[in-house]
C-alpha positions in Angstrom: 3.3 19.4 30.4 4.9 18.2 27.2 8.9 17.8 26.9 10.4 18.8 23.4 13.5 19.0 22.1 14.2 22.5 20.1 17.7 24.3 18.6 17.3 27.6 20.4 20.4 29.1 17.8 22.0 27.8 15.4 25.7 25.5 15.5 26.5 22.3 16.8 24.7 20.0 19.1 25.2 22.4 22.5 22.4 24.2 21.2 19.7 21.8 21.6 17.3 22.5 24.9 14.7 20.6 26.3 11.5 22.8 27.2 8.2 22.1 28.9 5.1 23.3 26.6 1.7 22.9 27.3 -0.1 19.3 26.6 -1.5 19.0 23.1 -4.8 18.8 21.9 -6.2 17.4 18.3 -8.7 19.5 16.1 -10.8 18.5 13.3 -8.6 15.8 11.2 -6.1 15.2 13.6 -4.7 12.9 16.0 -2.4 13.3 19.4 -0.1 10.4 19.9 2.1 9.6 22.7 5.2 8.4 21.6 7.6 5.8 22.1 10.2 6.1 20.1 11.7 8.6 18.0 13.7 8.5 15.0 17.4 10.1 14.7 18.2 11.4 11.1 21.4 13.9 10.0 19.1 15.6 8.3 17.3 16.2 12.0 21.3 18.3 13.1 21.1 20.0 9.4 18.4 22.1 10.4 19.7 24.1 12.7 23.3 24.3 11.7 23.0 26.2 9.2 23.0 24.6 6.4 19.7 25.2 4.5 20.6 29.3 6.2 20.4 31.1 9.6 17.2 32.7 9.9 16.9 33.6 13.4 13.0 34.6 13.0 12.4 30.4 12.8 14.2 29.8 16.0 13.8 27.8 18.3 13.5 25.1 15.8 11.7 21.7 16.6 13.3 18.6 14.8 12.4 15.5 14.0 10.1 14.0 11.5 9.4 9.8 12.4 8.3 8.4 15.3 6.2 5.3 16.5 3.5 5.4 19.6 0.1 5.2 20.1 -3.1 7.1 20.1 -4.8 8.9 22.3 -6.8 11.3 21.3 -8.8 11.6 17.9 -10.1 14.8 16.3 -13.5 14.9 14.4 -13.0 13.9 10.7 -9.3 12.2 11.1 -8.5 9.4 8.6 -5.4 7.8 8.0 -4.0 5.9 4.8 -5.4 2.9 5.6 -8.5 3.7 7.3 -9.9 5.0 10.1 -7.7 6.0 13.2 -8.9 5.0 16.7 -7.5 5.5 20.2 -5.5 2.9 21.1 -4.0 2.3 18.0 -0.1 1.5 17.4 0.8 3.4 15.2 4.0 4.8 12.9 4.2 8.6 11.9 6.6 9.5 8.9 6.8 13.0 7.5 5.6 15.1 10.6 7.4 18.2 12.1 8.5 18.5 16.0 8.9 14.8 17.0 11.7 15.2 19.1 8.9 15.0 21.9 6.5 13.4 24.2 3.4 13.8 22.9 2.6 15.3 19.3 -1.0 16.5 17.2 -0.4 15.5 13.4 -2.6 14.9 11.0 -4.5 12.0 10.5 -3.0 11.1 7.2 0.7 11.0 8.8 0.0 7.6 10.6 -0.2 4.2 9.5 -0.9 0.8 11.2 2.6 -0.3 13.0 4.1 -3.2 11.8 3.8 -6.1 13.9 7.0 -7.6 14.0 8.3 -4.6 14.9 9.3 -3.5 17.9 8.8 0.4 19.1 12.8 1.4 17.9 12.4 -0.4 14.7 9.0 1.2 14.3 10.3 4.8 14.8 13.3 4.3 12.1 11.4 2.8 10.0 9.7 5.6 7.9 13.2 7.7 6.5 15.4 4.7 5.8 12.5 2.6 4.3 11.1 5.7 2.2 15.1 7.0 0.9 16.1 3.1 0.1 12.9 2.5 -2.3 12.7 6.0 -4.0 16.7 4.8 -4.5 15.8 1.9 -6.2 13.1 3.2 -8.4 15.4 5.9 -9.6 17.7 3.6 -10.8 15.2 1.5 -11.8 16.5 -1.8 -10.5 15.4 -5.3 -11.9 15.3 -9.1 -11.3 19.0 -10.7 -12.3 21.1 -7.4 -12.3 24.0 -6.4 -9.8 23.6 -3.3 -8.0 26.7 -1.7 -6.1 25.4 0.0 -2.8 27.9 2.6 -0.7 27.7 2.5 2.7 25.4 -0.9 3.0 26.1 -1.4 6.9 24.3 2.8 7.3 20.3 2.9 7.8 19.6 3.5 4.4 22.0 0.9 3.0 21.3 -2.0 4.7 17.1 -1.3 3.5 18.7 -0.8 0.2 20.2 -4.5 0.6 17.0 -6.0 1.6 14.7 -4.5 -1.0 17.0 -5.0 -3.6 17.5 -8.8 -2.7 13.5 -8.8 -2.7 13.9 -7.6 -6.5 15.9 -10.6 -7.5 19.0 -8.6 -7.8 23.0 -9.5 -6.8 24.4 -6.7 -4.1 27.4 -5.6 -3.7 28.0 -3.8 -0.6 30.9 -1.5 1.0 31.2 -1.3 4.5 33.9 -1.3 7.3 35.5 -5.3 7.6 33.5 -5.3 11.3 30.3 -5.1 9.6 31.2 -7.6 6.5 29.5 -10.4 8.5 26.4 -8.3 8.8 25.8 -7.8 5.4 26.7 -11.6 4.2 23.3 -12.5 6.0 20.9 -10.4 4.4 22.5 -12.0 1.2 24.9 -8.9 0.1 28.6 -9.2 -0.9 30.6 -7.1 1.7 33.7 -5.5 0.5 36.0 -2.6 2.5 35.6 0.6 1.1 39.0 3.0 0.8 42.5 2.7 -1.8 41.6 -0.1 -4.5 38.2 -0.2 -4.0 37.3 -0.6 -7.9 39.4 -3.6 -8.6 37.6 -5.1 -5.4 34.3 -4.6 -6.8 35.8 -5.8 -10.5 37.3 -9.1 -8.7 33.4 -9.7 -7.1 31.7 -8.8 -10.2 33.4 -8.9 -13.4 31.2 -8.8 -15.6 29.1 -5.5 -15.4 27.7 -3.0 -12.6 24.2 -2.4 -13.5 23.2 0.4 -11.1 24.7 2.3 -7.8 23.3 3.7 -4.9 25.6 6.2 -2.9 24.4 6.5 0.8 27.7 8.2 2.0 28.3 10.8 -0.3 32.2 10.8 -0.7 33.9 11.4 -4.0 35.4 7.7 -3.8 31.6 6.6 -4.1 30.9 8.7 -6.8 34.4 8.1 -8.9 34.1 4.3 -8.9 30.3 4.2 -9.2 30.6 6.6 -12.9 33.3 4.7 -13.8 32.0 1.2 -13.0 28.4 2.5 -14.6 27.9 2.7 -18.5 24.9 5.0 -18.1 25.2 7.3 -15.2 21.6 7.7 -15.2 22.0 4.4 -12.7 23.9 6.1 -10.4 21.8 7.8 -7.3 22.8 9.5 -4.3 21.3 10.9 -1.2 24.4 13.0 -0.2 26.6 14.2 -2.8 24.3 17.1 -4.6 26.9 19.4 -5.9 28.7 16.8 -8.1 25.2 15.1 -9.2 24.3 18.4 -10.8 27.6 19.0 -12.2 27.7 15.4 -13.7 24.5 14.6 -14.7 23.4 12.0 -11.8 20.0 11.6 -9.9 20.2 12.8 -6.6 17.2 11.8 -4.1 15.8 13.8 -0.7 16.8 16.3 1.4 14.2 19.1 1.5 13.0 17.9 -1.9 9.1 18.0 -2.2 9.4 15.3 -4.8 11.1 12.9 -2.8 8.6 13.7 0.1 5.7 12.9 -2.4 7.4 9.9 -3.6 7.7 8.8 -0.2 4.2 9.2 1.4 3.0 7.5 -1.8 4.8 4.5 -0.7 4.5 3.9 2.5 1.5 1.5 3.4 2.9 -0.3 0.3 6.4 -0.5 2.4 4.8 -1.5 5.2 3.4 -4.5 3.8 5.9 -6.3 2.1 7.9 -5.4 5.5 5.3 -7.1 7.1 5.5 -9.9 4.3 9.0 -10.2 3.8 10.1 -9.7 7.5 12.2 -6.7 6.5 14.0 -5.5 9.8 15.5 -2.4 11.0 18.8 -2.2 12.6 19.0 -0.2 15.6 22.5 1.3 16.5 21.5 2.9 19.9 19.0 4.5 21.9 18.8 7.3 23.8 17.1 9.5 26.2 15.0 12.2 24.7 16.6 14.6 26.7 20.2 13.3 25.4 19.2 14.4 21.6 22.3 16.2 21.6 24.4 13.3 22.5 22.9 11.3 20.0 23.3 14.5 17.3 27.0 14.6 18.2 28.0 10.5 18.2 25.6 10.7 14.8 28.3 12.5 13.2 31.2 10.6 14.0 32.1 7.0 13.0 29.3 4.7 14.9 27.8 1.4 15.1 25.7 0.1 12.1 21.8 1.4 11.9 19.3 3.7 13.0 19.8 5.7 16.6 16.8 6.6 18.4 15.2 8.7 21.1 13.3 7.4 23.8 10.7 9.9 25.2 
């Protein structure tokens, strides 16, 4: 038997069960993997608490859509992005439904090769925070020589949005709490404490011009300084605050959006080689049973260590 994670209502973390189902088994095109790590996203508790609606016909709900493991099965016909997919393989799935689990069937075009330097964790967080951080940067179309404001740089997403955008040639400027300021400094990023005062902070680091913002955090702060730092608001992106980009004219990236999800799958061998190039790493905050999802759910809502929590099955 198979242990899985599902939201049997929906509300808070204390609806989350852990259930035994039947071992998996690939068809034609697909591929079982076992997993060893699993990927923790607030999009993951957004599902079942009602957010995107309460229709009680979808329950239980399985979460979870990144993971890294290996393969052990193989259905007739399966391909991946980058080749053939053979049992044994390490692999990295991004974009796949019910991974809150021990062993999954996807198909064989939801895997790629695992990055080497990688470790299982970093493997499993890799797919979301990579995918969000590049379709960021391409919305905002950010280029060698310009400064770029991130919010939230010490978060998964913004501390990928650091690296990349160093790997473009640009200046960051990063917010984040003082204990992560040291963090930031060495992937090359100008840490500054968000809160009261934050504009003239960013003016005192970069006087000149802001060229383009990425909001990770979705607060109004973020969004005030970044339109009136920006002189197109076109630059500005966030991944959070939707209401006020489509009141005020901004991009807004991800959630449920099939675009971003395009966008993303698009990218994602071409991620995974200049991580392998570069030696882009993923922070890992903590890790955590599979059968403590909730816990992780309920601590990934409050104020918590910098990068990526993670399941271990």
């Amino acid at each position: 038997m198979t242990k899985t994670v599902v939201a049997t209502a929906f509300g808070g973390p204390a609806v989350l069960r852990v259930i035994d189902e039947p071992d998996p088994t690939p068809g034609a095109g697909e591929v079982l993997v076992e997993l060893r790590a699993i990927g923790v996203n607030p999009f993951d508790y957004k599902v079942y608490s009602g957010e995107f609606g309460t229709d009680e016909s979808t329950l239980p709900l399985r979460l979870g859509g990144e993971a890294s493991g290996v393969v052990t099965a193989v259905g007739q016909g399966a391909v991946g992005p980058a080749g053939a997919v053979n049992v044994g393989d390490e692999v990295i799935l991004s974009a796949v439904p019910g991974a809150y689990t021990e062993r999954v069937v996807v198909p064989g075009d939801s895997v790629i090769p695992k990055i080497a330097h990688f470790d299982w964790e970093s493997a499993a967080g890799w797919p979301a925070v990579s995918g969000t951080a590049d379709e960021a940067l391409e919305t905002v179309g950010l280029g060698e020589g310009e400064t770029v404001l991130v919010h939230g740089g010490a978060g998964g997403v913004g501390l990928l949005v650091i690296q990349l955008s160093k790997i473009r040639g640009a200046t960051v400027i990063a917010t984040a709490r003082e204990a992560n300021h040291d963090a930031l400094r060495e992937l090359g990023a100008i840490p500054i404490t968000y809160g009261e005062g934050l504009i003239d902070r960013v003016r005192s680091v970069a006087p000149d011009e802001i060229d383009a913002a990425i909001d990770t955090v979705g607060t109004d702060e973020a969004v005030d300084v970044s339109l009136e730092l920006l002189a197109d608001r076109k630059r500005l992106v966030t991944i959070s605050a939707f209401e006020r980009a489509g009141k005020e004219g901004f991009p807004a990236i991800g959630g449920a959006s099939p675009k971003s999800g395009e966008i993303r799958r698009a990218s994602r061998l071409k991620l995974a080689e200049l991580a392998a190039s570069k030696g882009i790493t993923v922070k890992v905050a903590k890790t955590f049973p599979l059968a403590n999802a909730a816990q992780a759910h309920a601590e990934l809502q409050q104020a918590h260590p910098s990068g990526k929590f993670v399941l271990i099955p």
